[in-house]
Every structure is written in C-alpha cells, then in structure tokens.
C-alpha positions in Angstrom: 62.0 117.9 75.7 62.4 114.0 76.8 64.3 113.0 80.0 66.2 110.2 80.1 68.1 109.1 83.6 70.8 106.1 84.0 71.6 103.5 86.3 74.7 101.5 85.7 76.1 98.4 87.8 78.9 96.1 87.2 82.6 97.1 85.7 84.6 100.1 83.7 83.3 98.8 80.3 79.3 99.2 81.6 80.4 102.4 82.4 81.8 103.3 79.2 78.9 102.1 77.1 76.3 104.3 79.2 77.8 107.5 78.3 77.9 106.3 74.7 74.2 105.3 74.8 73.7 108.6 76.6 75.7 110.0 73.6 72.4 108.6 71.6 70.0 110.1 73.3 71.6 113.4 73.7 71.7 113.1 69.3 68.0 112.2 70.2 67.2 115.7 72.0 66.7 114.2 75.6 68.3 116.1 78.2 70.2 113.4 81.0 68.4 113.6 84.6 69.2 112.4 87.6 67.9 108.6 88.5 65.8 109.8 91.2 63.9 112.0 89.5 60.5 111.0 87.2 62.2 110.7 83.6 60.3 110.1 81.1 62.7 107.1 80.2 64.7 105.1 82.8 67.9 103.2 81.2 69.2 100.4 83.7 72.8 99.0 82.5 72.9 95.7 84.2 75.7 93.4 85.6 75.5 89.4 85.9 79.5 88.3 86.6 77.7 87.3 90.0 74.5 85.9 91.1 74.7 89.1 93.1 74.7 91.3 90.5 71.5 89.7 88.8 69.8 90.4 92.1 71.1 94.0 92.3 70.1 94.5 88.9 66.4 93.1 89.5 65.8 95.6 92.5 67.2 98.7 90.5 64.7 97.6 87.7 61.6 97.5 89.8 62.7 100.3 91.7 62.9 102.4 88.3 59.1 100.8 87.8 57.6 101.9 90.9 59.1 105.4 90.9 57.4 106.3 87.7 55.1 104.0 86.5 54.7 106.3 83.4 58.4 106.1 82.5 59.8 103.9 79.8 61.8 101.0 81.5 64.1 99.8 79.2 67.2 97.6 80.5 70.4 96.7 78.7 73.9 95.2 79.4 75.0 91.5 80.8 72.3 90.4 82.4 69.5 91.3 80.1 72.0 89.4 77.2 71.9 86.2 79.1 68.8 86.1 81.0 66.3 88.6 79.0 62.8 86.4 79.4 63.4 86.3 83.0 63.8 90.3 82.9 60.8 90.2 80.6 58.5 88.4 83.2 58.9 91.8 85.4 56.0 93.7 85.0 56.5 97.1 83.9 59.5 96.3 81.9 59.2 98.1 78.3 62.3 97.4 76.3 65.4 94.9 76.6 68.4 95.1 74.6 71.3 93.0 75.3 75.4 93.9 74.9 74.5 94.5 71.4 72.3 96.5 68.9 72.4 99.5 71.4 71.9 102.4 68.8 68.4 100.5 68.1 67.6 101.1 71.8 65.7 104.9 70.8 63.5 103.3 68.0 61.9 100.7 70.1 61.2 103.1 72.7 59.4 104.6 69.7 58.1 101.8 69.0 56.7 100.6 72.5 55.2 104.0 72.7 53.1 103.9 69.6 52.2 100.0 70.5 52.6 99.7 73.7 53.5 96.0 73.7 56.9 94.6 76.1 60.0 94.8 73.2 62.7 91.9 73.5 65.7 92.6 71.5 67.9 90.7 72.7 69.3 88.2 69.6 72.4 85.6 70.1 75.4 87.0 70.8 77.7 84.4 69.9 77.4 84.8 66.2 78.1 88.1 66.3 81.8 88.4 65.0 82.1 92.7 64.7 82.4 95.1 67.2 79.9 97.7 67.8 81.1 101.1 67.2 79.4 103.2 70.5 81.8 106.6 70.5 82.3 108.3 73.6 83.7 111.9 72.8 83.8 113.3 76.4 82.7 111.8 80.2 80.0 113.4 82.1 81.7 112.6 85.2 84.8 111.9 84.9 89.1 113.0 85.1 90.3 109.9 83.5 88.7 109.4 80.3 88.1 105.3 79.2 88.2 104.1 76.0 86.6 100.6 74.7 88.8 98.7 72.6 87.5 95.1 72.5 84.7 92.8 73.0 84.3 89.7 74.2 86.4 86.8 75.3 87.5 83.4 74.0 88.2 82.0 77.2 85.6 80.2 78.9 87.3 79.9 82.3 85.0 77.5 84.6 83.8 80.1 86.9 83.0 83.0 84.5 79.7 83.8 82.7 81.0 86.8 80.6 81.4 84.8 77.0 77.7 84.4 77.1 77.1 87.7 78.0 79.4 89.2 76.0 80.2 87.0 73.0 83.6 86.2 71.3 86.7 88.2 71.1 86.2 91.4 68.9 88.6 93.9 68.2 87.8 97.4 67.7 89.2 99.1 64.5 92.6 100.7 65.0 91.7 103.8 63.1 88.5 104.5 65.5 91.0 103.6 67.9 93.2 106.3 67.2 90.5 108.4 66.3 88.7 108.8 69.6 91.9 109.0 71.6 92.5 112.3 69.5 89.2 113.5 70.4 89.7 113.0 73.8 92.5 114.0 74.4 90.8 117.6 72.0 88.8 117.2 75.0 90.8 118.1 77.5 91.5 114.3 79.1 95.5 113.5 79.7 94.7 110.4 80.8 93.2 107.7 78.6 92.4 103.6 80.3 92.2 101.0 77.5 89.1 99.1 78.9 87.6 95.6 77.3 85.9 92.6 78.4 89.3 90.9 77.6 91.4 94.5 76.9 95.0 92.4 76.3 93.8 89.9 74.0 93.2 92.7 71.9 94.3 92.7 67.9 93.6 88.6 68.2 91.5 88.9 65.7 92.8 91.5 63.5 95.7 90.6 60.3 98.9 92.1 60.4 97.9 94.1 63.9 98.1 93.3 67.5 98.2 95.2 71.1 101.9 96.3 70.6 101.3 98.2 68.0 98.4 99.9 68.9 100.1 101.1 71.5 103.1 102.0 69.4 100.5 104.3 67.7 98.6 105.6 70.3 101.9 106.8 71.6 102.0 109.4 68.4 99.4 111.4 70.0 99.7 114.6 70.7 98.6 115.7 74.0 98.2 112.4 75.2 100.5 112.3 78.4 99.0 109.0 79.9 98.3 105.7 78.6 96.4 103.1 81.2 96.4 99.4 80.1 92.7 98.0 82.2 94.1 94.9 82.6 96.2 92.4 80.8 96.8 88.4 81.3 100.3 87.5 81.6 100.4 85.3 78.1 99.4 88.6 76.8 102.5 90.0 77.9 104.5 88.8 75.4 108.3 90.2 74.4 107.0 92.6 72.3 104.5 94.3 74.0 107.5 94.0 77.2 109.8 95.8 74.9 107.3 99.0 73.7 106.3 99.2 77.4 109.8 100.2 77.8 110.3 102.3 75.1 107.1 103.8 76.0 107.3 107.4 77.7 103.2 107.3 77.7 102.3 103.7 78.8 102.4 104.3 82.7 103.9 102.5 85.2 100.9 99.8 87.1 100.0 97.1 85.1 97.0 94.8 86.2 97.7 91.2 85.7 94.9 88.8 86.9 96.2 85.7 88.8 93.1 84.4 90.0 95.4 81.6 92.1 98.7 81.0 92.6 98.3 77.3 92.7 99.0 75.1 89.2 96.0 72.5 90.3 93.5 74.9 90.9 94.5 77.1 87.9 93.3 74.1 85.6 90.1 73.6 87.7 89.7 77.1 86.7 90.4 76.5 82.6 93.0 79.2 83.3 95.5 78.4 80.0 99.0 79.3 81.9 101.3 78.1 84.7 102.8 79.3 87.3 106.0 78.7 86.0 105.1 81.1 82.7 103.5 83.6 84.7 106.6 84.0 87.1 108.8 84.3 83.8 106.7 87.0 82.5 106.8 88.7 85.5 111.1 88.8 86.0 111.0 89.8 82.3 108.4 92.9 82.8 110.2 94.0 86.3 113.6 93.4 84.9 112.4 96.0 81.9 110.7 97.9 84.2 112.1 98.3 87.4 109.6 100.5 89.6 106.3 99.0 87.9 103.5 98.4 90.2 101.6 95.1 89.3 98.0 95.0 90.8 96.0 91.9 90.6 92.8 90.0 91.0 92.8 86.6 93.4 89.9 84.6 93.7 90.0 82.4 96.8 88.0 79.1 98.2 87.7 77.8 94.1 85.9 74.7 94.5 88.4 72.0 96.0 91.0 74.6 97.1 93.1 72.6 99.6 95.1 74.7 102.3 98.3 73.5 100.8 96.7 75.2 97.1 96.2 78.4 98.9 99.5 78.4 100.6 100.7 77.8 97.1 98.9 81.3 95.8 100.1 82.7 99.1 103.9 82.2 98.6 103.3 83.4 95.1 102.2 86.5 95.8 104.6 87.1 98.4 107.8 86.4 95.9 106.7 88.6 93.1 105.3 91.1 95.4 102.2 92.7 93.8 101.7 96.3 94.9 98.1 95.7 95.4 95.6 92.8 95.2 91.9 92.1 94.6 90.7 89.1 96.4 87.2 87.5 95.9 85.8 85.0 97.5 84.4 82.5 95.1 80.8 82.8 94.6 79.0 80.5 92.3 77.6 81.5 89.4 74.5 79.5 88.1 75.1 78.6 84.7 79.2 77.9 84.7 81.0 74.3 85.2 82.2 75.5 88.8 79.0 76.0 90.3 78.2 72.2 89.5 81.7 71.3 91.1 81.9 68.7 94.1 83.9 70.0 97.1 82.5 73.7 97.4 84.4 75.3 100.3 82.7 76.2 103.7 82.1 79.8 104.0 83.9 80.4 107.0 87.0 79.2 105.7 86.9 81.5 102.7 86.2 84.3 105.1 89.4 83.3 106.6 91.3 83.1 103.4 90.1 86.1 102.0 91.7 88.1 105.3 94.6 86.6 105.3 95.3 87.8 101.3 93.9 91.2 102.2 96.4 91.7 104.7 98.9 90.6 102.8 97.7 93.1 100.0 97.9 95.8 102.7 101.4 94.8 103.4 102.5 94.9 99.9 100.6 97.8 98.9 102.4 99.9 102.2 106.1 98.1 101.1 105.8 99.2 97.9 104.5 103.1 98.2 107.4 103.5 101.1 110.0 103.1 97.6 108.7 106.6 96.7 108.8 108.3 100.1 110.2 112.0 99.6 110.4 111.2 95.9 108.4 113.2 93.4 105.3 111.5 91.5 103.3 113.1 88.6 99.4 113.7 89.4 96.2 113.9 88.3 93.9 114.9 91.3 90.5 113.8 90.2 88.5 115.4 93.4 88.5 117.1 96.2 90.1 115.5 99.5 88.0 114.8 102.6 89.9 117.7 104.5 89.0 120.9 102.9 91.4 122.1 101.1 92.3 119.0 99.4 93.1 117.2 96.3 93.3 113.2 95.3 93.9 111.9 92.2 96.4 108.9 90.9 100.0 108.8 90.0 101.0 107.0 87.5 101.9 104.1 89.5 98.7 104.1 90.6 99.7 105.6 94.3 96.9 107.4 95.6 97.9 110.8 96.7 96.5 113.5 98.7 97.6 116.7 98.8 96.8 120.5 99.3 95.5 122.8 96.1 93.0 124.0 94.3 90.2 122.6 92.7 91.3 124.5 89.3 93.9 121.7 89.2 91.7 118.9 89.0 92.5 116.8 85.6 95.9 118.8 85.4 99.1 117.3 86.7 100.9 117.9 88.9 104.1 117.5 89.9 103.7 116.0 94.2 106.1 115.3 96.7 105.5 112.6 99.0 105.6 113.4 102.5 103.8 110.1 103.8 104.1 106.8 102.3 100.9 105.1 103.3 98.2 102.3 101.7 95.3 103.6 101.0 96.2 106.5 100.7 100.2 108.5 99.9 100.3 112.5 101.9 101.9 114.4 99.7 103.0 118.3 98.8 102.1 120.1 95.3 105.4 121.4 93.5 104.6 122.6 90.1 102.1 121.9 87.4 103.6 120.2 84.1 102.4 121.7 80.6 104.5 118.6 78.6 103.1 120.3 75.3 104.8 123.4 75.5 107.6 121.9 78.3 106.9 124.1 80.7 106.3 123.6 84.5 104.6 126.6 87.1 104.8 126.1 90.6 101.3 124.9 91.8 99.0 127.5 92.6 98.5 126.0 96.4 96.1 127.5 99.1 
C-alpha cells in the first residue's frame, strides 16, 4: 500500500481542502503518514497572503525533497496558483496543481511516475466561474468540524493577493451545502464553521438564494447544535441576515467582522468599499439584536501613509464599539499588489509600536468583555486536554475560551460550565452537566 503525508500552511480553508484531497487518496488506497516519515508521496498545501508565506512554503518543499528523494513531491494551494514556474524551477519538484483541478492531483502522480517528466497543472484561475466540489465527510484531527462554502473574492483590496490565487467569487451549491452538514453532523460533529475565501459574500452569485437563507436552512438540521459564521464583512451584514441571526437558536453568538482600519482615508487606500459611518450602523443594529454578541476582528496597522491622527482614528473606533477580541497585523508588503508600489511605506519601528498599543487594547477588551459572564453558565465544547492534568479546553459559543476539570470522554460533547474566573486568554471554569439537546436531556458531568 502507497503512503501519502501532508503539510499544510496558511488559513482554515487550506486546511479544509487537505483533508478533502486526503479524502482522494484514501478512495485511492494510500494510507495517510506522518510528514516526517519517508512517504512514498509528499502533498505540500501552500500559503502566499504574505511574502512570508511564499518563503515558508519554499523551505517545507525542499525539506519534503531532501527527506526522501524517492518520494513524489507534488505541491498545491495559493502559492503554487500564482507563482507555479517559480515552484517548478525547484529541483525535485514532481507535480503542481493550483486552487483548482485537485481530484486530477492522483493521475499525474500516475502520470509522472510512468514518465518521469516535472507536471505543471496549474491553468488560469480567473476564468473559472464553478466551484469545485472537494467533500469532507469527517476531520482527522479535529472537534469543530469546517465546511467550505465559497470560493473566491471580487474584491481586489490594494494589499491582498488572494483574487489571483483564488479566482472570483463562487458559491458552493446549497444542496451539497446541506448535504455535508448532515453528514457531519451523522458524524458525530455539533459544531459546524462556515469557512471561504470570502464566506459572507456568499449566495452573490446564486439566483433567488443568498447567505440568509442558507442559514435559514442549515438551521433545519437535526443534530446540528452550533453554527459558526468564519468571518463576515460588515456590508454583508445586511437586515436580513441581522434578523435570522436573531431568530437563530443555532447561529452562535461571536461574529468576526474584519475592519482592517478604523480610519475612512486609509480604508480607500485600502479599496475597502465601506465607511466608517456604515460599518458603525451595522454594528448598533447587530448589538442592538443581539445583545451579548462577541465581535472579533482583524486590524492591519502601518498601511502605507498611515498618519498617527489615521491610527488614532482606528483606535477610537475600536474602543466605542468595543470588539471582544482583535487581530492586528502589521502591514507587510506583498510583491505583486498596488500597496507594495505605494510611496510613504511606514518605518518598522513605528508599526512595532502600533501594533502593541492595539494588542493591548485587544487584551483590555477581550478581559472587559469575558468579566460580563463571570459566575454565569456558558455551553462547551472542550476540544483537548488542559495543560494541568486533569483538564479540558474547548470554546463557548461566544468564543470564550474555557478551562475546566473532566474527562477526556467529554471532548466534542457539551457541556454545560460555570465560570469561576473571568480571564483573556483563557476563562476558569467548573463542569455542571452535559446537554443531549436531541433527546432534551442534561446529566451532571462525569468530573474527576
């Protein structure tokens, strides 16, 4: 029997579409190895968002090379999409396919292996207008099962590479949609994270069908306790969508929101296509439907030009709406986009600066916010054991991460958890009861 190992970098979706190209070769007969070991094929899913994550990806692919020279090196993902001659120059590099055409990844390894002659599949991806059906039906590693649901994004924002490595907006079909929800939930997951390249924008595409009402029937599923939206822009939050998140008993309580910057001038540097001013409004309206939502957010500080009065500006922001918990980036330029080429690059030092200052602020925010729930009860789903023996930590669904003590037999369960300690990063808390909601009933937790 073949041996196949994987290597992934980069974000949730890479993540996703490894185990479904893992689901290939497992059709195929190969049994899944660790990367360490001498596979017969090596499987390296890239990243390129950064210049960083090109160079990451180049070290993991010779590294692959020298380990078995006899191996099959095949590499996939972002950065073989938009930069696949330049991963074809690597010697010892056998097969390249791009964020498309995986399920033709096992014939050209055939294929290489009866000819043994470098395969480049990489085609265009910005003609491609369907999505590419790669099923997931269970994680190898795993509590919190994602599911793909778009691809792509129309947005061309100055700083971002993705559209070339990922092509235009495409929406999965609803009916797969559905479909593998049911089978994962079949397969024990009560958690499911809508994931995408641009996961709100999602139904864009499709007639008569949009992100509202996929949730709407998502929500149908039996089983299902927890729906997790990746990440949504705030145009995408539109009335609708505001108004089945509150109907919603599955949709949980976090939403991510990227800002990027707080500052109106900067945001249009950035080909970001909102305001502040709609942004703020579409935050009142989702807090004022939902009172106790946590909103989480990526910042990206020292854009090109960013003036200290533009970064007091995203500042202030943050601190109004109060975000339970940011991202911050400092910018890094990305060869290839509009805002590496931009005059008035910011000095290092005072992005270092910047960055710390938001980060602390995030602390602040994230501590503010988890001390609402102090001796309150939150639902659980421990996804590992603790660092103290003994203990469990998984995510509420406000995205709170709790510790507590129990036994690893609850892992993926939930669990009803007081909390004892209101902290950032992480909540101290005290297992109650389990919660069956199919058959609505609760046991006390079977602690230590």
């Amino acid at each position: 029997m073949s041996t196949v190992a994987f290597h992934t970098l980069g974000c949730k979706v890479n993540h996703y579409e490894t185990e479904a190209i893992w689901q290939l070769f497992k059709e195929a007969d190969y049994d899944r190895v660790d990367f360490e070991t001498n596979a017969d094929v090596f499987v390296i899913n890239t990243c390129t968002v950064t210049n960083t994550g090109d160079k990451k990806s180049r070290q993991i692919i010779r590294r692959a090379i020298r380990q078995n020279p006899e191996a099959v090196v095949c590499v996939t993902g972002c950065y073989a999409q938009t930069s696949s001659a330049e991963i074809m120059e690597i010697p010892g590099v056998d097969v390249v396919v791009g964020t498309q055409d995986r399920h033709k990844l096992l014939d050209y390894i055939d294929q290489f292996r009866e000819e043994r002659q470098p395969i480049n599949g990489v085609g265009n991806i910005m003609k491609n207008r369907t999505y590419e059906e790669l099923d997931v039906p269970y994680f190898t590693d795993r509590t919190r099962a994602s599911l793909k649901i778009q691809e792509g994004c129309n947005n061309f924002c100055t700083f971002c590479i993705i559209p070339w490595a990922r092509g235009l907006m495409r929406s999965r079909d609803p009916e797969k949609v559905v479909e593998q929800a049911t089978q994962l939930v079949n397969a024990g997951y009560k958690e499911i994270v809508l994931t995408g390249i641009h996961t709100g924008g999602y139904g864009q595409d499709l007639k008569n069908y949009n992100l509202a009402q996929l949730l709407r029937d998502l929500e149908e599923i039996d089983g299902l306790e927890r729906i997790r939206i990746s990440s949504i822009e705030a145009s995408q939050l539109t009335d609708e969508v505001i108004g089945v998140l509150k109907q919603s008993n599955k949709v949980v309580r976090h939403l991510h929101v990227p800002l990027q910057s707080g500052s109106d001038t900067v945001l249009k540097r950035m080909r970001r296509k909102y305001t502040m001013e709609h942004f703020s409004e579409r935050l009142t309206k989702l807090h004022d439907a939902l009172p106790d939502l946590a909103v989480t957010s990526d910042v990206i500080v020292g854009f090109p030009g960013e003036t200290e009065e533009e970064f007091q500006e995203t500042y202030d922001f943050i601190v109004k709406h109060k975000f339970s918990e940011l991202h911050v980036f400092p910018y890094s330029p990305r060869i290839g986009t509009p805002a590496a080429r931009m005059d008035d690059q910011i000095d290092e030092n005072i992005k270092n600066e910047r960055v710390h200052k938001l980060i602390a602020l995030s602390d602040q925010l994230a501590k503010e916010y988890a001390s609402k729930f102090e001796n309150e009860v939150l639902e659980v789903i421990p996804e590992e054991a603790g660092e103290t023996e003994g203990t469990l930590v998984g995510y509420a669904d406000n995205y709170m991460k709790v510790e507590f003590e129990g036994d690893e037999s609850l892992i993926g369960e939930i669990v009803k958890v007081k909390i004892n300690k209101a902290d950032y990063p992480i909540n101290i808390g005290s297992a109650i009861r389990v919660v069956d909601h199919a058959t609505n009933k609760s046991e006390d937790a079977v602690l230590l």
